[in-house]
Each structure stands twice: as structure tokens, then as C-alpha cells.
C-alpha positions as CSV (number, residue, x, y, z in Angstrom):
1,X,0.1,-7.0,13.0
2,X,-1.7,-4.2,10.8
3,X,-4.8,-5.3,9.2
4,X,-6.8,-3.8,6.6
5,X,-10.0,-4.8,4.3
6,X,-9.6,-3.6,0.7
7,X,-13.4,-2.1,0.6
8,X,-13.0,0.1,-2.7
9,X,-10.8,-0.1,-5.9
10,X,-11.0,3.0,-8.3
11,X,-11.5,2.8,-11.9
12,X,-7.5,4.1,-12.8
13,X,-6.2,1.3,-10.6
14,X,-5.5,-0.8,-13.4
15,X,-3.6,1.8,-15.6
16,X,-0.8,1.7,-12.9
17,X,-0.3,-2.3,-13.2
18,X,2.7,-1.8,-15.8
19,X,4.7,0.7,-13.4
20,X,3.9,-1.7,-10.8
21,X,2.6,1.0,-8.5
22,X,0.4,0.7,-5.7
23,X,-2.0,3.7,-3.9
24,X,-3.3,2.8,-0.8
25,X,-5.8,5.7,0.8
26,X,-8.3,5.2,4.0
27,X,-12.3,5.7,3.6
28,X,-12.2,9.0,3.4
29,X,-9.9,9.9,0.5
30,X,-11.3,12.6,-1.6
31,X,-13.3,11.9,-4.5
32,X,-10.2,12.8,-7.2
33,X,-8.1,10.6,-5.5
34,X,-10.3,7.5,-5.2
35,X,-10.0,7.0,-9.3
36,X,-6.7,6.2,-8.5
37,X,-6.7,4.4,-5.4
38,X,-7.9,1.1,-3.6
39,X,-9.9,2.2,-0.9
40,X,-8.8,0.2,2.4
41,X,-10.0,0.2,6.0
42,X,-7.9,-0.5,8.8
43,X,-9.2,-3.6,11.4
44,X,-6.1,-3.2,13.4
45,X,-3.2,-0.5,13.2
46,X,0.2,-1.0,15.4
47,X,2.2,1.8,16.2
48,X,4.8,1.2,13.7
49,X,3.4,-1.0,10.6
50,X,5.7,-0.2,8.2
51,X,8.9,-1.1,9.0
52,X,12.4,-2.4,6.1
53,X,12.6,-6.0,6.1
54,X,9.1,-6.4,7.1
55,X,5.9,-7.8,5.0
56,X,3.2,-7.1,3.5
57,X,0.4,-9.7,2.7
58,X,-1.9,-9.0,-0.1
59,X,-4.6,-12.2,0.1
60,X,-2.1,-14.8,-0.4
61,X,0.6,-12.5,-1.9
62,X,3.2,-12.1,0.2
63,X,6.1,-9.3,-0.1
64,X,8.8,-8.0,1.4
65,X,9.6,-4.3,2.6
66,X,13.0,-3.2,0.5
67,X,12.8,0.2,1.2
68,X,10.7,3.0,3.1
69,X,10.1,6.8,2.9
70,X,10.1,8.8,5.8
71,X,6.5,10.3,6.5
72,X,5.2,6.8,5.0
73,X,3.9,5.6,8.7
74,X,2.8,8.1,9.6
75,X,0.3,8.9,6.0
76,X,-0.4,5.0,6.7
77,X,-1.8,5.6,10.0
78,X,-3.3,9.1,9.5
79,X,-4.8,8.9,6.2
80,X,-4.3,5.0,5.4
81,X,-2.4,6.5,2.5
82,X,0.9,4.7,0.7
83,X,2.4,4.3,-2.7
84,X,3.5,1.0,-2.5
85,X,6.3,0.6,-5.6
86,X,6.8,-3.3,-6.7
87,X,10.5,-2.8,-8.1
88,X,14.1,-2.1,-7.3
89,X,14.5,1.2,-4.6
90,X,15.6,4.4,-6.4
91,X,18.1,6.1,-4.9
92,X,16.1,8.9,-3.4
93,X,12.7,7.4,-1.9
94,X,10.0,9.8,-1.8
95,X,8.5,10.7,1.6
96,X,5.9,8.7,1.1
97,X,6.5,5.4,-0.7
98,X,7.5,2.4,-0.1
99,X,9.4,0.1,-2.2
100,X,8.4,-3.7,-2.1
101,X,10.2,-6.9,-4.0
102,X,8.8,-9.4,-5.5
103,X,8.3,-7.0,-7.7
104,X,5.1,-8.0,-9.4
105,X,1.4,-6.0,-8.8
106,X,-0.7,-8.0,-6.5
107,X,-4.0,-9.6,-7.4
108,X,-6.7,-7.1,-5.5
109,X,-10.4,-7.2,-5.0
110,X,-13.0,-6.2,-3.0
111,X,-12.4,-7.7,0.1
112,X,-9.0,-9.0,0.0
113,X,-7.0,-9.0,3.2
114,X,-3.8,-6.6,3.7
115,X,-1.4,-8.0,6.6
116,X,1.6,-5.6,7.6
117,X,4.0,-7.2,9.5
């Protein structure tokens, strides 16, 4: 299991709450890209977190992995960077996102607890 401690949530993170998207990046995200971004660092990291049909656990939030870009492990576990999407897959899914249902934005703060399964 991937583990990760939510250490940092920018001040934009909010604004995305009605599109339901969510940008994950590691410690050392850039300064323009923290605004926008919960700031997560990794306890444990398998080889393959990210994987369809598996979960993801915000705190006690738990969702399920619809859908999956191509380079998204590997930005995960080089940069600890994902867009997480709450809603239905698009036809094309960018190279980096991920798509998870239910599709409601999780409850985040300081501190909370991902879990990839």
C-alpha cells in the first residue's frame, strides 16, 4: 500500500472544489504550483500505486480508480504529482490524470492520510 501525509494545502485549492479536481504534487513542487496544489509526502510508495479498479483513501473517504493516464505512476512516484478528477472518464484521459468515482471532492487538511491501494 502507498501512503502519503497531506503536509501543505495551497490557497487555490478550494477554487477547484466545483470541477471536482484534485492536484496532488510532492515537497518540492515549485512555488507557482503550490497555490494550486496539496502538498503531500510519501511514507511508503509501491512500485505500481496507481492501478484501475484500485482505491484511494482520503482520511476516511474512500474511492475507487475508474480510469488512469499513462505517465500518471510514474509523475506519482517521481514528483508525487496527480490530477485526481472526481467524475465520469472522458473519452481521451490525459497523461497524467486519473479519474476517480464517487465523484464528490474529498474533505482534506493538514495531516490527513492518503492510502493507494
Amino acid at each position: 500500500m502507498t501512503k502519503s501525509v497531506v503536509k501543505e494545502i495551497g490557497e487555490l485549492v478550494p477554487t477547484f472544489k466545483e470541477d471536482k479536481i484534485l492536484i496532488l504534487f510532492g515537497p518540492q513542487a515549485p512555488k507557482e504550483l503550490r497555490e494550486m496544489a496539496v502538498i503531500h509526502e510519501f511514507e511508503n510508495l509501491d512500485e505500481e500505486p496507481l492501478k484501475q479498479g484500485g482505491t484511494m483513501q482520503f482520511g476516511d473517504e474512500h474511492f475507487t480508480i475508474t480510469a488512469i493516464g499513462e505517465l500518471a505512476n510514474q509523475n506519482f512516484k517521481e514528483l508525487g504529482h496527480v490530477s485526481i478528477y472526481f467524475q465520469e472518464p472522458m473519452d481521451e484521459v490525459l497523461p497524467g490524470a486519473v479519474f476517480a468515482a464517487p465523484y464528490s471532492f474529498p474533505n482534506i487538511i493538514e495531516g490527513t492520510v492518503i492510502a493507494v491501494k
